[in-house]
C-alpha positions as CSV (number, residue, x, y, z in Angstrom):
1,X,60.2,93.2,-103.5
2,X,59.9,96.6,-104.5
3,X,57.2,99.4,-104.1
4,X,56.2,98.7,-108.1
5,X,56.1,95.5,-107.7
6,X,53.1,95.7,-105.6
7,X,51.8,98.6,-107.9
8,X,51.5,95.9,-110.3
9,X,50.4,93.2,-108.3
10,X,47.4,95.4,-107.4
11,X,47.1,96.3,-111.1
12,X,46.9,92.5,-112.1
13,X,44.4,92.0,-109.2
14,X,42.2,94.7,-110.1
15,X,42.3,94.9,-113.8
16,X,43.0,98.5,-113.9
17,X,46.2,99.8,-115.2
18,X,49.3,100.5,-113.3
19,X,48.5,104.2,-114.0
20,X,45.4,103.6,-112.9
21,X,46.4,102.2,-109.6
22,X,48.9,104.9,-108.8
23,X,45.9,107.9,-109.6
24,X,44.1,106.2,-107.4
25,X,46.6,105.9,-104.7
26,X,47.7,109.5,-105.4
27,X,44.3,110.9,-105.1
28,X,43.7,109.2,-101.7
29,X,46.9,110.6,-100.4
30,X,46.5,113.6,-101.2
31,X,49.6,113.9,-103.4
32,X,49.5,114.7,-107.4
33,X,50.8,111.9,-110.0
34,X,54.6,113.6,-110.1
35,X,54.7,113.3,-106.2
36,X,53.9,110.0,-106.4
37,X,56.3,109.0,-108.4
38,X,58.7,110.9,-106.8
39,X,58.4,108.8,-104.0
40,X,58.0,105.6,-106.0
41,X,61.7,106.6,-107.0
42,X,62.7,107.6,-103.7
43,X,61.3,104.3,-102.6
44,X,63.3,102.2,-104.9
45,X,66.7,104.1,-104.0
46,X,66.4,104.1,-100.1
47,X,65.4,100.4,-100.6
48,X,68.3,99.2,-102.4
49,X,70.5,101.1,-100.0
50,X,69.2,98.8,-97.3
51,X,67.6,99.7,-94.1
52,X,65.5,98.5,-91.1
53,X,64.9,101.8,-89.6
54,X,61.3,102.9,-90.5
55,X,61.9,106.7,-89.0
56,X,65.5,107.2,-91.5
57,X,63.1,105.3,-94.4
58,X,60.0,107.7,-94.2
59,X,62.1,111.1,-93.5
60,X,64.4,110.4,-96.6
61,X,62.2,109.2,-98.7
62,X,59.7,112.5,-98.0
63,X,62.8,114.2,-98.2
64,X,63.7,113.0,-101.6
65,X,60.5,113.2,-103.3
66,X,59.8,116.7,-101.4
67,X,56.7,115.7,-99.4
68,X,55.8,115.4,-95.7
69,X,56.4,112.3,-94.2
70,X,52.5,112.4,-93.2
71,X,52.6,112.3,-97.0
72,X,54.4,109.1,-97.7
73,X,52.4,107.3,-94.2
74,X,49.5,108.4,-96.0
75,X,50.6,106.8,-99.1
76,X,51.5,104.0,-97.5
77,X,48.2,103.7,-95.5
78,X,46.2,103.6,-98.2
79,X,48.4,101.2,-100.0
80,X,48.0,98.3,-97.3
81,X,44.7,98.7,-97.2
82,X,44.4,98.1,-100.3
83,X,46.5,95.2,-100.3
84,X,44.7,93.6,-97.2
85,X,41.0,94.1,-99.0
86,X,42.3,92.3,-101.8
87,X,43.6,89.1,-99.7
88,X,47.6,90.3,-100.8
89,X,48.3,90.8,-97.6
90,X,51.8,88.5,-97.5
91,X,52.7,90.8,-100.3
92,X,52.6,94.1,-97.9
93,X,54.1,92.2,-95.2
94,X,57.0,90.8,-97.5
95,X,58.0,94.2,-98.7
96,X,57.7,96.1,-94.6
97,X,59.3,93.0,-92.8
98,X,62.5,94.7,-92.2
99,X,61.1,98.2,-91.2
100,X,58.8,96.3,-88.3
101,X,60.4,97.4,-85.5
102,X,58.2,96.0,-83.1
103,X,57.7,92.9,-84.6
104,X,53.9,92.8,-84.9
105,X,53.4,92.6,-88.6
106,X,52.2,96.0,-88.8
107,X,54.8,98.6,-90.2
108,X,52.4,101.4,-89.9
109,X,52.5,101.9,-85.9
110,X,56.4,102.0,-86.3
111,X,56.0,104.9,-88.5
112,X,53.5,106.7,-86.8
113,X,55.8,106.1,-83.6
114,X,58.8,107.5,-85.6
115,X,57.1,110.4,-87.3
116,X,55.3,111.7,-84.1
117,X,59.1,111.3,-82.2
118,X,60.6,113.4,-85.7
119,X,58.1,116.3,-84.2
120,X,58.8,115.1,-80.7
121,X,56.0,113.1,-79.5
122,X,55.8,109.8,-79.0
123,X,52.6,107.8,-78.6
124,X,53.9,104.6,-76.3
């Protein structure tokens, strides 16, 4: 499962376009349509390499697609929310299983966790 797949998961659920979707997305996270993509790409890459380390997958993706990591947790925020109000949330989970550190479905702590320790703080 990739991050476009679930773009056009949400685009089949909704009825808008997968352009649609991703303006939608972008505008919530503060990032403009080429950013997004960027890290659509970024996304795909870092994903094919392979990786359960949710602090390595947020900084290089940012990296890549020249955001913040707040950016792409952001992003990503927004984008299980909007998976879990539609009743897709097995989809978000399929696609963060291996970046759940802690095991308790939610990806999002463990990149809070992992951002705050790239700026070194650390929540727990």
């Amino acid at each position: 499962m990739d991050l476009n797949s679930i773009f056009e998961k949400l685009s089949a659920e909704t009825g808008e376009t997968v352009e649609a979707v991703s303006a939608r997305l972008a505008e919530a996270s503060g990032l403009t349509a080429e950013k997004l993509e960027a890290i659509r790409a970024a996304v795909a890459t870092r994903a094919a390499e392979g990786s359960s380390d949710a602090r390595a997958f947020v900084a290089e993706v940012a990296e890549k697609a020249g955001v913040t990591a707040e950016k792409v947790t952001s992003l990503f925020e927004g984008l299980r929310a909007d998976v879990e109000a539609r009743g897709l949330s097995g989809l978000w989970a399929e696609w963060t299983a291996g970046l759940d550190k802690d095991g308790d479905g939610s990806v999002l702590d463990d990149l809070r966790d992992r951002i705050a320790g790239l700026f070194g703080r650390r929540d727990g």
